[in-house]
N, C-alpha and C positions, 0 to 999 in steps of 0.2 A: 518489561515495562508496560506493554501492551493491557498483561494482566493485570494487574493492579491498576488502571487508570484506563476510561472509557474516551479517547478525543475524537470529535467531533470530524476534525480534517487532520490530515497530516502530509506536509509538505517534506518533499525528497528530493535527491537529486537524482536525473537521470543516469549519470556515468562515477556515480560513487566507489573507491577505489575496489573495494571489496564483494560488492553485488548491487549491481546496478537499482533504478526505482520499480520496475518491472518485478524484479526475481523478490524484493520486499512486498511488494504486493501479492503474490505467488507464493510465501512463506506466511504470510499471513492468512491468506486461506487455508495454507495447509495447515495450521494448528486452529483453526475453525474459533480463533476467536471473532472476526468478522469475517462470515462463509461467505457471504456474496459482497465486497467490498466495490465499490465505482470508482475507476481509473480513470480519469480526463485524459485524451491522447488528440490531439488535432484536429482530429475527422470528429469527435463527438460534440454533441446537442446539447445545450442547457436547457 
């Protein structure tokens, strides 16, 4: 889906049954369609 459509944010769940928001993040670096993707985690800055 990724491929064919460029979104701007993408909202996930942290403990989704299959792989968690982390490892989607993680997966999507690794098919380098966004290489450097920005993960909001608690401790981060706006």
């Amino acid at each position: 889906m990724l491929r064919h459509r460029c979104p701007h944010i993408i909202f996930t769940d942290s403990a989704m049954p299959v792989m968690d928001g982390l490892e989607l993040v993680r997966s999507i670096r690794r098919a380098a369609i966004y290489p450097d993707p920005w993960c909001p985690t608690p401790r981060s800055r706006w």
